[in-house]
C-alpha positions in Angstrom: 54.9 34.7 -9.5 55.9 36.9 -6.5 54.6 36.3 -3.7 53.4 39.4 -0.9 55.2 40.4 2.1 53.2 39.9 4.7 52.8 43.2 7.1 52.7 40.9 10.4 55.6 38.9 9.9 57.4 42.1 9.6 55.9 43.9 12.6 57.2 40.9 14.8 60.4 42.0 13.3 61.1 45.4 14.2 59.6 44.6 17.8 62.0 41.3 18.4 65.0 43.9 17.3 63.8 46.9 19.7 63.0 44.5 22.4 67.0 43.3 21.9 68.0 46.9 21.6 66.7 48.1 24.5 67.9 45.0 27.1 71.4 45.9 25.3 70.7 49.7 26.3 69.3 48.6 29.9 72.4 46.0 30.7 74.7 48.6 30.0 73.0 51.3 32.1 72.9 48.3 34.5 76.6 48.3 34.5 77.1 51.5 34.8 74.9 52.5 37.8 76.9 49.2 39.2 80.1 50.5 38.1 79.4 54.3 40.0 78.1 52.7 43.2 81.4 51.1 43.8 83.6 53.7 42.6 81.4 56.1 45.0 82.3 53.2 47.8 85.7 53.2 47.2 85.7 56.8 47.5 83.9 56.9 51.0 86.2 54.6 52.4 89.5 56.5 51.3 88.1 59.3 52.9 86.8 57.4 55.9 90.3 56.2 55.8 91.9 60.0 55.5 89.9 60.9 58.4 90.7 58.4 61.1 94.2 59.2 59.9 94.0 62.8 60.6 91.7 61.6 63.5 95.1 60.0 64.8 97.0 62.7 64.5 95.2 65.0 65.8 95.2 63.4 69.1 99.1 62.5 68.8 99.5 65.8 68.7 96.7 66.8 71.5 98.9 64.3 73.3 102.1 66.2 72.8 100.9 69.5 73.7 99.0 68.0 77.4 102.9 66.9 77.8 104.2 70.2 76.5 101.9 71.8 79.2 102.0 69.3 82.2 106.1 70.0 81.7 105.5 73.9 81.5 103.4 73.7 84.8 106.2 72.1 86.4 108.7 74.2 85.1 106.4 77.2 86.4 106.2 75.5 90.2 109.9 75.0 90.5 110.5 78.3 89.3 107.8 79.6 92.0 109.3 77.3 94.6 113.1 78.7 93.7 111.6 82.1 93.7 110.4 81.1 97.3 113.2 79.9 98.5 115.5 82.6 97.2 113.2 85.2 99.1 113.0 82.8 102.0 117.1 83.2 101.9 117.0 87.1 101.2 115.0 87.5 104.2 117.5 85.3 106.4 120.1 87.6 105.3 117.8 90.2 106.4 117.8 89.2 109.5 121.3 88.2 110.3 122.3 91.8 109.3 119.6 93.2 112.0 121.3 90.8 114.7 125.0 92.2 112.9 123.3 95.8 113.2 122.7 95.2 116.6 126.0 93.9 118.0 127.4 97.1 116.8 125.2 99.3 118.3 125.8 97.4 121.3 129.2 97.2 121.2 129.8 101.5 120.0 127.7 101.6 123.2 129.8 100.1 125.6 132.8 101.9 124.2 131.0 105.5 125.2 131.2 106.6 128.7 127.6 107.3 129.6 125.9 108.1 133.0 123.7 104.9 134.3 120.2 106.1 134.2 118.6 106.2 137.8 115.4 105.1 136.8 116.1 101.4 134.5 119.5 99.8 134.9 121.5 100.0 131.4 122.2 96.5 131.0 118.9 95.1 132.0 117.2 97.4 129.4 119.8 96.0 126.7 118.6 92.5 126.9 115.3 93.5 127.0 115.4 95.3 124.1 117.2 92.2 122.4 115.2 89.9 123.8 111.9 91.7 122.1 113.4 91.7 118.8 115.0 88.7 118.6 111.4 87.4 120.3 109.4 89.3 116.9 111.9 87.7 114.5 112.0 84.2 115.6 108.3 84.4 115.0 108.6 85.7 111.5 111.0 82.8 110.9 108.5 80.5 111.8 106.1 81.9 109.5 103.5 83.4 112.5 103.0 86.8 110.9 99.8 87.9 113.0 102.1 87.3 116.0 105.7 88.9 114.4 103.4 91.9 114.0 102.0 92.0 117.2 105.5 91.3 118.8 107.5 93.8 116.3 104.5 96.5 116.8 105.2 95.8 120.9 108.6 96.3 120.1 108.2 99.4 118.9 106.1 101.0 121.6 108.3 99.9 124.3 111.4 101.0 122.6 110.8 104.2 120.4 114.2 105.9 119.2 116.0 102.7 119.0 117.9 101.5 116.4 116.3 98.6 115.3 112.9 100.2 115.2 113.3 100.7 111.4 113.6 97.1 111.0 110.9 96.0 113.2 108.7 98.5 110.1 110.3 96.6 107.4 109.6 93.3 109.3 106.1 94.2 110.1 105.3 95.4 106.6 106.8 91.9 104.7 104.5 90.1 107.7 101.5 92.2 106.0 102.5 91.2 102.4 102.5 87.1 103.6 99.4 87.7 105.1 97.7 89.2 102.0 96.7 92.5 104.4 98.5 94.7 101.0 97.3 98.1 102.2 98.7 97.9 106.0 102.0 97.0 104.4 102.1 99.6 102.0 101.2 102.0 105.2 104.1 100.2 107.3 106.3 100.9 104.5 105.4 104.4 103.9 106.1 104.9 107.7 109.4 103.6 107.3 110.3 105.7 104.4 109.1 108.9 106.2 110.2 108.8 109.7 113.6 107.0 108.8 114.5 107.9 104.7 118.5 107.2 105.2 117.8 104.0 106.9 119.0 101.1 104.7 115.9 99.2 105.1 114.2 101.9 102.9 115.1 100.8 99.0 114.2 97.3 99.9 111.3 98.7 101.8 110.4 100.6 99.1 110.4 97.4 96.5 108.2 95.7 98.8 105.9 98.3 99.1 105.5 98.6 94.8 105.1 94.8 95.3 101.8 95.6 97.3 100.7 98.4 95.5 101.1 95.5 92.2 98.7 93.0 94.5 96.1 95.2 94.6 96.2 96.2 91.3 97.3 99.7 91.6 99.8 99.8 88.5 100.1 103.2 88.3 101.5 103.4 92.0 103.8 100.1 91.9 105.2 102.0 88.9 105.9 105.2 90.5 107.4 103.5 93.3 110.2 101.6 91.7 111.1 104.6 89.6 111.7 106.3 93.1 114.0 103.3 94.3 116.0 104.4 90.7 116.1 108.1 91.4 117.1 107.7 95.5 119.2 105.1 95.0 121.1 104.6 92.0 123.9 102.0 91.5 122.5 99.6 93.8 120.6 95.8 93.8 117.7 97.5 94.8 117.9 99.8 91.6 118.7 97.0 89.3 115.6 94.9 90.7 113.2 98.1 90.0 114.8 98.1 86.5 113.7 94.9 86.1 110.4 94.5 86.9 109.6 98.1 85.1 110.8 95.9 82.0 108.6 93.3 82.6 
């Protein structure tokens, strides 16, 4: 005799093996979320590490270029202080040749027979006259230039006609340029140019003068200018000088 399934027992069954099924099914999602969560970890702190790296070199190479530009800044002073003290030097020879152009004229003076004048004795009135401008210069040297004009624009008064007059122009327009007064030196230079165009103080007065013109942002003009010191005067420093700064 057989004997009868019983439905129950079989029920219990089928629920103990979907109850085993399912912690199988949630133990290996377990282990996967756990698995994800560190390989996401892992990933964070590669790129964490990545980052600080190029953190690092980022600001090696910030580094590098505050050096790069601190040594550029002092290349640029020197180069401005050379640039100072080569004009410094061009204006000393400046005025050595006024003091040469002067013993000349002194000395084709004393080699012409001329008439005393009745009214101012001729040798008194010579050192006068170099006592003035040497007076004017000496404060240029020194860097005064409200009193080099003052004493040059004296000189001039007192001794119209004279020979150094053109320089005491060229001297009072370079004391306008250091004092930053561009359009009275561009007038003192324009002065020079009209009332004494042969002089040889007039290509270097004219450089000057496109030098102020430049300061006060007249290009046009500064331009003009040094393509005149090219045409007037070709062949010379002065010319080469006005090449140069066209090209730059």
């Amino acid at each position: 005799m057989k004997v009868p399934i019983i439905p129950s027992i079989c029920y219990h069954r089928k629920a103990s093996s979907l109850f085993v099924t399912a912690m199988v099914l949630l133990g290996l999602l377990g282990c996967a979320t756990t698995e994800d969560t560190m390989k996401l970890a892992r990933n964070i702190s590669a790129t964490d590490t990545e980052l600080s790296q190029y953190r690092r070199e980022t600001d090696q190479r910030l580094a590098a270029l505050s050096k790069e530009d601190e040594a550029m800044r002092k290349q640029l002073v020197n180069l401005s202080s050379a640039l100072d003290d080569q004009n410094d030097k061009i204006k000393m020879l400046l005025g050595k040749l006024d003091e040469l152009e002067h013993q000349q004229s002194q000395t084709g003076r004393k080699g012409t027979v001329q008439e005393p004048s009745l009214s101012t004795p001729p040798v008194v009135r010579s050192k006068e006259y170099e006592a003035a401008y040497k007076d004017a210069f000496d404060a240029f040297q020194k860097k005064s230039y409200e009193e080099s004009i003052q004493k040059f624009s004296a000189f001039i008064e007192a001794n119209p006609g004279t020979p150094l007059v053109p320089n005491a122009l060229y001297w009072i327009g370079q004391s306008y340029i250091n004092v930053k007064n561009y359009e009275k030196a561009i007038l003192s230079f324009q002065e020079l140019v009209d009332k004494y165009p042969k002089n040889a103080r007039v290509p270097r007065g004219l450089l000057a003068q496109a030098e102020a013109f430049s300061a006060v942002n007249d290009k046009k003009s500064s331009i003009t200018v040094l393509k005149k010191v090219i045409e007037l005067f070709p062949k010379t420093e002065e010319a080469a000088i006005a090449e140069r700064r066209l090209r730059n």
